[in-house]
N, C-alpha and C positions, 0 to 999 in steps of 0.2 A: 156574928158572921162565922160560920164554920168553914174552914178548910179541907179540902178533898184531901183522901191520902188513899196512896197506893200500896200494894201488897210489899214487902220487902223481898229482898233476894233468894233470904233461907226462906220466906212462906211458898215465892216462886217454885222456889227448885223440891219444895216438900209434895207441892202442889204436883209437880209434873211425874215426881216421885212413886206416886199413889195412882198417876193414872195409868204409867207403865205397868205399873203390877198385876193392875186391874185389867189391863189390856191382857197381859200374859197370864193371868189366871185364867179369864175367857179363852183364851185361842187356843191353852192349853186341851181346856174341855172340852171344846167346839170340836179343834184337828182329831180327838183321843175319839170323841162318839160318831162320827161323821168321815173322818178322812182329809187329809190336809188339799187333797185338791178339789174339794166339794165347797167348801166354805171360805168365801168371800171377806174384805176387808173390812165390809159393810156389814156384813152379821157380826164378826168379833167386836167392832163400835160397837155396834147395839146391845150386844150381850156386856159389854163392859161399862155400861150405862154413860157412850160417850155421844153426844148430843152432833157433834162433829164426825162426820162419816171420814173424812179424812186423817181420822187422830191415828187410826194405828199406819200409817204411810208418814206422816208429821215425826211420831215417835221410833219407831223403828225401820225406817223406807220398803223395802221389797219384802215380798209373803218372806222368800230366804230367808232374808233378816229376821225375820219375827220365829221363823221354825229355829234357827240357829239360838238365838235370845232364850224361848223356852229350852233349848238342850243345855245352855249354859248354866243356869239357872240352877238345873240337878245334877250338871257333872260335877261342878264344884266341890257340894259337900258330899256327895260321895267318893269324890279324888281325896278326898279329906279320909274319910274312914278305912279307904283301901291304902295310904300311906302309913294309919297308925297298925293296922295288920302287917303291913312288908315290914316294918320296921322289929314286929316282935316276934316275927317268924324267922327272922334273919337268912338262911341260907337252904334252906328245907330243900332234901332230893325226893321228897314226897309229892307227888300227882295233886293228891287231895288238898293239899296246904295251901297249892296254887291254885286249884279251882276253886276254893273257900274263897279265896282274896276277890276273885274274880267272880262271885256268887252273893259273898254276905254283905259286900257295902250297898248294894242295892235293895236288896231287902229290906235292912237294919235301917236306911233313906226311907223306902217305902215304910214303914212300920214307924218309924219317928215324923210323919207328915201327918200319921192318925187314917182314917179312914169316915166318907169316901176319896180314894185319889185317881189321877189320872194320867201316871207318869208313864205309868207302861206300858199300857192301851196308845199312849200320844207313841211313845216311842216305835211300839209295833207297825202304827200308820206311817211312820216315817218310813221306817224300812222296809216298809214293803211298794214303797213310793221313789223308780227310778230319780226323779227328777230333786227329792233332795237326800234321800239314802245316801249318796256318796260324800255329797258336803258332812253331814252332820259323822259318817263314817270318819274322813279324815281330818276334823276337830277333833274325835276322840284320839286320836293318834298319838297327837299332842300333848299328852297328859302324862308326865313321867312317871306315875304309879302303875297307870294302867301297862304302861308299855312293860316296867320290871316284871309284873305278873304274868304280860304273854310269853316274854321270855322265858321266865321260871316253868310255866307249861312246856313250852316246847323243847327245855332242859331234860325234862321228866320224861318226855314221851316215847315209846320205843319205836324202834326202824322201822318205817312207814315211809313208801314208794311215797314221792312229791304229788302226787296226783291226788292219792288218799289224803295227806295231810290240809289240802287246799280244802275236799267237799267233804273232810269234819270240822274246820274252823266254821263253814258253813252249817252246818248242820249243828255244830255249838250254839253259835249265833242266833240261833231260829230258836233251837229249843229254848235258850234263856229265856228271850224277848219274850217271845211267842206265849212261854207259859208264865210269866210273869202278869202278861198281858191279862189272860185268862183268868187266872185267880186273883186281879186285881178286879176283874168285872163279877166275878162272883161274891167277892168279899163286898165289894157295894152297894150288890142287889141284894144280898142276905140268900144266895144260892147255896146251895148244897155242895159241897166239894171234900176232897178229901182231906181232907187240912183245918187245923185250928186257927193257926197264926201264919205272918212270912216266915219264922226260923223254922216253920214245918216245914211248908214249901220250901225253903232254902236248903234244907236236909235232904230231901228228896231231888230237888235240882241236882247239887254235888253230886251225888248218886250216878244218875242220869249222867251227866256231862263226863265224868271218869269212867263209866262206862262204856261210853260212845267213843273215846278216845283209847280205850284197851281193847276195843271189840277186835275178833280175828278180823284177817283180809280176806278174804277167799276168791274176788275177783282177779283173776290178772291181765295186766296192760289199762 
């Protein structure tokens, strides 16, 4: 006579483990090629070979949740590399030092995931998506690296009417994302672009972004 046995605790929880990931690997991809309000709760199931249409609402509740989970995912260890930077940079009244901080953990992220990835492409849909832009904006907030480095930026910056300063943080913002985005889709498809690697692109970002921020004003009011 054999006895039934059930899964243990740790196989449970390794279990559920594996399917979150596999959830947030697809939705990743899904929101990054598509757009996060095109794609359904029922396609990232499916895409993440879960037989239960309900599993990404069970595991992570609201679409929110789930866009919030994957931004967590890569703030993380990139809050991680942007901290071992402020720390060896220590007190820099250099521009540049500070937009490196704020340029090369995301790269140095992308570039250590291997290639193809989807973090920038996801991230670009987000922000350019009123309805969860602002949440995932103020979780980043939160992040005491990130924050030391905007500071150290706007330490750096010279006198600029408040008006200016607001539609170049903007226009920072855009340019990272936006070309990060870019050359992570070229880098995928095997396109043509002007770059070998991300420390290329990252070189040339810095660039750009310190540029942007030195530019004359020539508008006034």
């Amino acid at each position: 006579m054999t006895t039934a046995t059930t899964p243990s605790g740790s196989t449970r929880t390794d279990r559920a483990s594996l399917t979150r990931e596999a959830i947030l690997t697809a939705a990743e991809r899904l929101f990054a090629e598509h757009g996060v309000f095109a794609v359904s709760n029922r396609q990232v199931s499916e895409a993440a070979g879960q037989g239960n249409n309900a599993a990404v609402g069970y595991h992570f509740g609201t679409k929110t949740d789930l866009v919030r989970a994957i931004e967590h995912k890569h703030a993380i260890p990139v809050e991680r590399l942007r901290e071992q930077r402020v720390a060896a940079m220590a007190d820099s009244t250099e521009l540049r030092d500070w937009v490196e901080c704020l340029v090369l953990p995301l790269t140095d992220h992308l570039t250590e995931l291997g290639n193809p990835t989807w973090y920038a492409r996801f991230a670009a849909q987000v922000m350019a998506d009123p309805a969860y832009q602002q949440t995932v904006s103020r979780d980043a907030l939160t992040l005491p690296a990130l924050i030391t480095v905007l500071e150290g930026i706007n330490r750096c910056l010279p006198d600029l009417p408040a008006h200016v300063r607001v539609e170049r943080k903007i226009m920072g913002r855009n340019l990272l994302i936006h070309t990060c985005a870019e050359y992570e889709r070229a880098l995928a498809e095997g396109s043509a672009l002007p770059l070998t690697n991300w420390r290329t692109a990252a070189s040339g970002l810095v660039d750009a972004i310190v540029g942007l921020w030195l530019a004359p004003v020539t508008r006034q009011g």
